[in-house]
Structure formats: structure tokens, C-alpha cells
N, C-alpha and C positions, 0 to 999 in steps of 0.2 A: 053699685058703689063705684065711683070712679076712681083709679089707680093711681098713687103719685110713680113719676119716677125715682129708683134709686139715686142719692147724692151722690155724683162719681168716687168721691173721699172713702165711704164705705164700702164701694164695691174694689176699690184697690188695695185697702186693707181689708177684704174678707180674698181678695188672691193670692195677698201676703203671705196672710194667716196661713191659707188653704196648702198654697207649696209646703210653708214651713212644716205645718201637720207632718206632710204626706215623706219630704225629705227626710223630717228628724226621725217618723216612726221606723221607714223602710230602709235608714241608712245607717242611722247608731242603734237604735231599739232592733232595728232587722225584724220586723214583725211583718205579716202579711199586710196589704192595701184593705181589708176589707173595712175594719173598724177603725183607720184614721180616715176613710172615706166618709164612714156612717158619721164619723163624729164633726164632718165637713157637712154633711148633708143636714145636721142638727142646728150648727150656728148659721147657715142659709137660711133657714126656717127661720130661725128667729128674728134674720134683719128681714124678712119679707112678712111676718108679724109686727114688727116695729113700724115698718113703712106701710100700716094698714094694708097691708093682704090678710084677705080671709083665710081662716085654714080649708075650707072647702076647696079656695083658687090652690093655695099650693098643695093637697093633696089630689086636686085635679092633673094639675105638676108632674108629679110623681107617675099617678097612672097613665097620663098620657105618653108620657118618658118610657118608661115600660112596653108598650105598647109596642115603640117603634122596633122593635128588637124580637117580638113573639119569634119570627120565625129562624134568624139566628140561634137563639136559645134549643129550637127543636132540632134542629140541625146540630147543636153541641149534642144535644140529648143523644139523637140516633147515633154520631161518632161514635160517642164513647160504647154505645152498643156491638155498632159493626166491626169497631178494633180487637171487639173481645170473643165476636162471632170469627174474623179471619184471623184469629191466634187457635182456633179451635179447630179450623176445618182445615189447618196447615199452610194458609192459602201465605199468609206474613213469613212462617217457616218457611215457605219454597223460596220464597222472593230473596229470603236472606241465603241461602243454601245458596244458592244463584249465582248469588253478588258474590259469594267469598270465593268464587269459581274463578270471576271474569274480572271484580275492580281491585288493584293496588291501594294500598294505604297511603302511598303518595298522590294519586292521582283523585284520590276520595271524593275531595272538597269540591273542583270542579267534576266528579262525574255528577255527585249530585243536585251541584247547580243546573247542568243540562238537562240531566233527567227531569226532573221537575219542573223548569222551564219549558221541555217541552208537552207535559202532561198536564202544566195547568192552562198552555195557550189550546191546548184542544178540549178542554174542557171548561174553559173560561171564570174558574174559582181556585182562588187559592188554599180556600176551607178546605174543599173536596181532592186537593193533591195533596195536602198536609193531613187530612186524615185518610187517604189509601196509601200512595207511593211514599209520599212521606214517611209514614210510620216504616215502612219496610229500611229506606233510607237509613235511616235512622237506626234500625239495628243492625244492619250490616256494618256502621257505620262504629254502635259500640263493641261489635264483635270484633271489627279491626283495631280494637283499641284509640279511634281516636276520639279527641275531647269533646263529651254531647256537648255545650257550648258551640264548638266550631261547626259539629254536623248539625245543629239547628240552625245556625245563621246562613250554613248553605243552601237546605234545606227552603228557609223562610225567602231566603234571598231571590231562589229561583222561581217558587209559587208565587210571590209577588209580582215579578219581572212581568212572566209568563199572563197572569191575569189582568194586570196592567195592556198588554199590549193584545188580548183577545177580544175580539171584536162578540164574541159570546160573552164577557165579564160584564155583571149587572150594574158594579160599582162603573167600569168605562164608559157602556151606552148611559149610565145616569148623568154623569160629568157630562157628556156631551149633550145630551139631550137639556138639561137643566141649562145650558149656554148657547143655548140652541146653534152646534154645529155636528154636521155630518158624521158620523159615526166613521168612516174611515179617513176624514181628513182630519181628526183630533189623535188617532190612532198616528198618524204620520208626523204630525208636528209634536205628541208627545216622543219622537224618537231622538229629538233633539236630545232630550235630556238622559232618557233611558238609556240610550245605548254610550257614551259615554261614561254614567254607570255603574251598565256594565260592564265596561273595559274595564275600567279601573279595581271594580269586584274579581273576576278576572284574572288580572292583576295579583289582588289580594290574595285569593286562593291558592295560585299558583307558588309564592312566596310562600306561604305558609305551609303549604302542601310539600315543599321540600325539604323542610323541618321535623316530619311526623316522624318518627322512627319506625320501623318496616317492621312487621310483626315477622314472626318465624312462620316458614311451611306445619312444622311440626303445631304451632300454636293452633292455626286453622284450621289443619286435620282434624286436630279437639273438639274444635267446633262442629263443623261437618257431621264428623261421627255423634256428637250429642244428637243434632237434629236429625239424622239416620233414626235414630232410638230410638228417638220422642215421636217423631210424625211418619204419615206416607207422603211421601215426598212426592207429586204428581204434576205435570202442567196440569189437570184437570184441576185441580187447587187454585189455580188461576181463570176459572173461567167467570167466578162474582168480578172479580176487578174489571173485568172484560165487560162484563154490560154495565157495570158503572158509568165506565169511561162512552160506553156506544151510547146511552140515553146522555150524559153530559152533549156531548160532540151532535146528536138530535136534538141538542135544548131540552130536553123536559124539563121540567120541574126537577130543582135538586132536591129537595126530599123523598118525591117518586122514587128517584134513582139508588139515594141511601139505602131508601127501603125494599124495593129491585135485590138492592145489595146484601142486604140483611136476609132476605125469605132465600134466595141462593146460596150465600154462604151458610147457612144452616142446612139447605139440601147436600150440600156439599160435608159438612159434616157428617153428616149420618152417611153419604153413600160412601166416602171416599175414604175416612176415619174411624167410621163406625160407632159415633156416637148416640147412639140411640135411648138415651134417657132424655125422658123431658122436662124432670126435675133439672136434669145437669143443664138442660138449654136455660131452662131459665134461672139459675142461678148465674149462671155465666153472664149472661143478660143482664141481669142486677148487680152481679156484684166483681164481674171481669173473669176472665181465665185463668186458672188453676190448676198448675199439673206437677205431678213428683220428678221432676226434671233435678238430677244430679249435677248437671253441671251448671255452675252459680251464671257464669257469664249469661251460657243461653237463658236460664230460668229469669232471671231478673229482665232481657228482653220480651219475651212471649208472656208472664206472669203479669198482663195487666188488663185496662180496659173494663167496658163494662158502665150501668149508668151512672151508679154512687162516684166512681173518678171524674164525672164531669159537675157534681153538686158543687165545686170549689169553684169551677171556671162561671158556673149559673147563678151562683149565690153575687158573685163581686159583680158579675155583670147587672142584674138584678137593682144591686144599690148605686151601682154610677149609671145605671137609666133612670132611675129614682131624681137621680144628685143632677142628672140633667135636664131633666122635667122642670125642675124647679127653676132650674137654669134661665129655661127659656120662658117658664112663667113671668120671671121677674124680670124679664129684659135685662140681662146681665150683658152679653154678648151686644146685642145693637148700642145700649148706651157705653160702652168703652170704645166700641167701634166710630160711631157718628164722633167723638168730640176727635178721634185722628183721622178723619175724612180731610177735613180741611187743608191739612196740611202735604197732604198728597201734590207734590209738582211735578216731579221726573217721571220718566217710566219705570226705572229701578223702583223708586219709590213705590208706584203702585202694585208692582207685581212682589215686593218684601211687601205691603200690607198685605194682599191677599194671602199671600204664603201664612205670616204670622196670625190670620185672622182663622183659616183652616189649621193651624196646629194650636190657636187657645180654644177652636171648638171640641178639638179630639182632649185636649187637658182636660177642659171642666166637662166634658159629655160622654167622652169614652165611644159617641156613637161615630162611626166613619161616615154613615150618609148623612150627618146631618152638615159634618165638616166638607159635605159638596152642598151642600141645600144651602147654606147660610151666606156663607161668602160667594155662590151663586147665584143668589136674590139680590146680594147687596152690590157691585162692584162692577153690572153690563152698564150703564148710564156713565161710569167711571172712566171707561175704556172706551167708550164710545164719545166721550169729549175730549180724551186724551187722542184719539183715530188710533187708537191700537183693535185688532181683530180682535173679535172675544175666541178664539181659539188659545189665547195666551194665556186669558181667563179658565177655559176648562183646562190645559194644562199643567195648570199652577195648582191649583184643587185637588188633582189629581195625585200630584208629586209631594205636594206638603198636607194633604185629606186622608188618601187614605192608604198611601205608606208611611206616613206616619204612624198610623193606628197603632200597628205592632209595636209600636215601640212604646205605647203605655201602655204599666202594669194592668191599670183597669178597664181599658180601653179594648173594646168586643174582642177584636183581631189577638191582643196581646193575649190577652185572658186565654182566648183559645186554644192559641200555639203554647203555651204552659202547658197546660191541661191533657191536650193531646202529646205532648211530645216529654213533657216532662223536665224543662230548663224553664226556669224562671226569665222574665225580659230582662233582669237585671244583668240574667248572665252571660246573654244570647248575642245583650247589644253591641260590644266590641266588634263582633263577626258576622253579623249584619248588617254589613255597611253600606251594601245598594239601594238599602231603607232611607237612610240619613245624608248617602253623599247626592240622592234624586231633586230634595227641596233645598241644598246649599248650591246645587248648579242654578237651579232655576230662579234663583234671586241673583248669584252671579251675574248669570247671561240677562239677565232682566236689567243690572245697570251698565254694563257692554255692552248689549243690544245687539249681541248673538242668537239667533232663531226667533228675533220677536217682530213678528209678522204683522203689519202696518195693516188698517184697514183697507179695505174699498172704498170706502163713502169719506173722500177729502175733500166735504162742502167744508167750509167755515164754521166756527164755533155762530 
């Protein structure tokens, strides 16, 4: 059966439509994204039933949308496992016992920017810093009292930075490989805009960070002495995150590694804590960690985890791979894109298309590689009549692809850092703002023509 194109007229009233959904549900209604998603994915259907699609092609759609995301999803899955295996084996307790040793409440926001910066450039994923050190971050973080908001925007700020600029991160060698440039020369002209930034994050931290109000000695003592209580406190509790981080830094496979993580951190329970029920492993497993801990602060840090806390982050993911299957069924993306091709003149111009082309894929997709696959197909022929390098091209994709991610509720990345850390993106986004200030330089400098790197090849059009 041959396809017509959508009428552009109805794909900008089903984007209309679609924000409005998603604003009015998640802004006045305050409801979760899941079911103004679904009921987005339903009126999709219907204009690609309208427009003769079969339902076999859009539930093709669907499953092939699906698909692209299997191994993100497992990787949520094992998280939520191994958060609630290293709340068990003390290994999260040591880490925070640690921290309330050595970092100030002032100093918080930038320690754990660096931290994390530097634990996701060696391990080249921002998933796998936001679910080990992150998580530890993080409660140290509410055990100093400051605002989880702010310690997740630090948090997110730094794993992204850090994964952004590791020549290990799958999403960096893809942007570059997909634009076909060298992996460490895309790495270098993306610091144009990175580190900039950075400063200005940086910046941010700092100001804020001398606003926090300084907890008392006495307060932290409290603490301390809970985790005294509660766990054995050991560097041997740290020896799972240690081969984490050593197969990360050897490339394996990140799920190897998770699961590396997992069969250790359980050994570590049992030698180090003495958990020896296998019932209690596996419930812990399923359904997170559990312990009679008196004091509310610690209990409500260590009390989580587990796979049931990740069905929320799986389920909305799930429906906006679904919501983007269709997406790309129905050529929603190429035909808004081709009729503003044309009007492309300046080089600002082209690199705000590209930008805006990678943050409407992460909108209607929620998938981060697609928001480098698409406008990475579309936009070398672009650049190469205009004699700009396609190096400008991967680090545009990169800046508005896939840090943007986080910044949508439904979108893999967003979904994740919920789920694992427990702030919603709604709440996060103020204080993560090396997410949002990376694709407004880069459309800047795109029409000043700051770091935008001229071709080699100045034959004639």
C-alpha cells in the first residue's frame, strides 16, 4: 500500500495539541507524564489511520520504537537492583559516613559537581555515575541538609559534563562517528561550548553554595552515629564500586559491569554485614532495602532501591518509545524538517536548525540516540554547501541531543535520573543548568561565529 504524506497543517496542530496535553496535565493538573503521553500516542494513531496507515505499519511503530531502548531499560532494571544491593552491604552507608567527614555544606554543590565529573569521564556514562556515586552524592548531600533539587542538578550536571567530554561515552563516539569525525577532534571542538558551561555552572554553584546554611557539628554527629548503628562501616564496602568503575575504565559492556556489581555487592553483604538470608536477598532485590533505622534522616536515605522503584521510570519510558515509533512511522520529523530546509541561509541559521531539530526529536521521542541519528542524516550535505566542517554538525547534536534528554520528563535520560535519585525533572531543572546553558551557547556562537570551524574543501558551490 503506498503511503501518503502527512498535511503539514495536521502535524502542527497534533504538536499543538501534544505540548498542550503534556503542559496543562503536568503544570495545573500536576499529574505524572505517563497517561497525557498515552493519550498523545492515541490521537497519533488516529491521524496516521486517517492518513491510510495500516494499523499493522503503526503498530510496527510502536515495536520498532521499543526496541531501540531494550538495553537502557535493562540497565534501569539492574540500577534499581544494585542501589538496593549497596544500601545492604553498607557499601552507600560508607560513602556517606565519609562524605559527612570531609565535605562542607557550603562547598557541597561544586564537590559534587567534580566528583562526578570526574567518575563519569572515566567511566564514560552518565547512567552508571548517577547510579553508583551519584546515589552516594546524593545522600550525603540530604544528610547535610541541602535541597535534593540542588544536589541533583549537581549531581546531573557533572555526569553529563564528564560523559559528554569521555572519549569512552557511547552517545560521544556515536555523534562523532554518525558525522563521520574523529573521535578526539569532536571531543576538542566540543569544548568550545562545554567548558564555558562549565564556568558559568561553576559559577552557579558557587553562589549558591554560599547561601546553604551550615548544618551544626552536633547535627552530623547524629548522623554518623546512626550509620555507626546501622552498618559496618568498612572500606571493604567499597570494593563493588571499585570493579564497577575498573570494567567501566576497561570498556566492557555496561551491563557486565552492573552485574559485576551486583554478584559483589551481595558477596559483600554476607561477608562484611552478615546478611545471610536468601529470602532477604531477594526481596531486597525486588522490592529495595529495608531496615529498622531510628533515625528518619538516615532511614529515608538508605530505605530505597530495588526493581519495583524502577517500573515507574520503565513504564513512561516504554510509552514514549511506543509514542516515537510512531513518530518515525509516520514521517513526522522529516516532513516539518524539509519544508524549513529551505530557508536555511546564514550559518547561525543552520546550526539553530540543527539544535531545534535535535531538541523536537528528544520532545516527541524521548530517545537521546535518535536526537543524533536524525538530524545526523539530515544536515552533512547542509554544511557541506554552506563549507562549514561537519564537526559543528556533531557538536551541535551533541549539545542540543543528548543534554537535552534530561531535561524531558519522558525522555530515557529524564525518566532515569527521577527514578534513581528521586527529584522529578520539573524540579531539578532550575539547577541544572549546564544541561540548558550548552545548546543556547551553541546557537549563539553559531550566529557570531565563535568556534565554528570552516571546512577544508573551499571548491565552489
Amino acid at each position: 500500500m503506498s503511503r501518503r504524506q502527512i498535511p503539514i497543517i495536521q502535524l502542527l496542530f497534533f504538536i499543538m495539541l501534544l505540548l498542550g496535553i503534556m503542559m496543562y496535565s503536568m503544570f495545573v493538573l500536576q499529574v505524572e507524564p505517563h497517561f497525557p503521553l498515552l493519550i498523545s500516542l492515541l490521537v497519533l494513531l488516529l491521524i496516521g489511520l486517517i492518513n491510510k496507515f495500516s494499523w499493522n505499519e503503526l503498530e510496527e511503530g510502536m515495536v520498532d520504537g521499543i526496541k531501540l531502548a531494550i538495553k537502557p531499560l535493562l540497565i534501569l532494571a539492574i540500577v534499581g537492583m544494585l542501589i538496593a544491593v549497596w544500601m545492604m552491604s553498607g557499601t552507600i552507608p560508607t560513602l556517606i559516613y565519609y562524605g559527612l567527614h570531609v565535605i562542607s555544606p557550603q562547598w557541597f554543590a561544586l564537590s559534587a559537581l567534580f566528583i562526578c565529573i570526574i567518575v563519569s569521564t572515566f567511566t564514560g556514562s552518565s547512567f552508571t555515575t548517577i547510579g553508583t556515586i551519584g546515589i552516594a552524592m546524593f545522600g550525603i548531600g540530604t544528610a547535610l541538609g541541602i535541597h535534593p533539587a540542588l544536589v541533583a542538578g549537581a549531581v546531573i550536571s557533572g555526569a553529563c559534563f564528564g560523559d559528554k567530554m569521555s572519549p569512552l561515552s557511547d552517545t560521544t563516539n556515536f555523534a562523532s562517528g554518525i558525522s563521520g569525525v574523529d573521535i578526539f577532534e569532536h571531543i576538542k571542538h566540543l569544548s568550545w561550548t562545554m567548558i564555558p558551561a562549565l564556568m558559568i555552572s561553576i559559577v552557579f554553584f558557587i553562589i549558591i553554595g554560599s547561601n546553604v546554611e551550615p548544618s551544626t557539628m552536633a547535627d552530623i554527629n547524629i548522623l554518623i552515629d546512626s550509620l555507626e548503628q546501622s552498618f559496618t562501616i568498612s572500606f571493604w564496602t567499597l570494593l563493588s564500586p571499585a570493579f564497577v568503575i575498573i570494567f567501566a575504565i576497561r570498556r566492557k559492556p555496561t551491563l557486565l559491569a552492573l552485574l559485576v556489581g551486583l554478584i559483589t555487592g551481595l558477596l559483600v553483604a554476607i561477608t562484611i554485614q552478615g546478611v545471610y538470608e536468601p529470602k532477604l536477598w531477594m526481596e531486597t532485590l525486588q522490592h529495595g532495602f529495608h531496615a529498622p533505622i531510628t533515625n528518619d534522616t538516615i532511614a529515608t536515605i538508605v530505605n530505597r532501591g530495588g526493581l519495583q522503584s524502577m517500573m515507574w521510570a520503565i513504564s513512561l519510558i516504554m510509552i514514549a518509545l511506543a509514542f516515537g515509533g510512531v513518530v518515525q512511522k509516520l514521517g513526522v520529523l522529516e516532513t516539518l524538517i524539509e519544508s524549513a530546509l529551505k530557508r536555511l541561509k546564514r550559518t547561525g541559521d543552520l546550526i539553530a536548525a540543527t539544535a531545534a531539530t535535535s531538541i523536537a526529536v528528544n520532545t516527541l521521542t524521548g530517545e537521546q540516540y535518535l536526537s543524533i541519528l536524525i538530524p545526523g542524516q539530515m544536515f552533512p550535505k547542509l554544511y557541506e554547501k554552506q563549507q562549514i566542517h561537519v564537526k559543528n554538525l556533531s557538536r551541535t547534536i551533541e549539545d542540543a541531543g543528548t543534554l537535552v534528554n534530561p531535561l524531558i520528563p519522558w525522555g530515557v535520560s529524564g525518566a532515569f535520573f527521577t527514578s534513581v535519585l528521586g527529584v522529578s525533572v520539573i524540579e531539578y531543572i532550575p539547577y541544572a543548568i549546564f544541561l540548558f546553558i550548552s545548546p543556547i551557547l551553541t546557537v549563539v556562537f553559531g550566529y557570531l561565529g565563535w568556534g565554528i570551524a570552516k571546512s577544508e574543501n573551499r571548491s565552489a558551490d
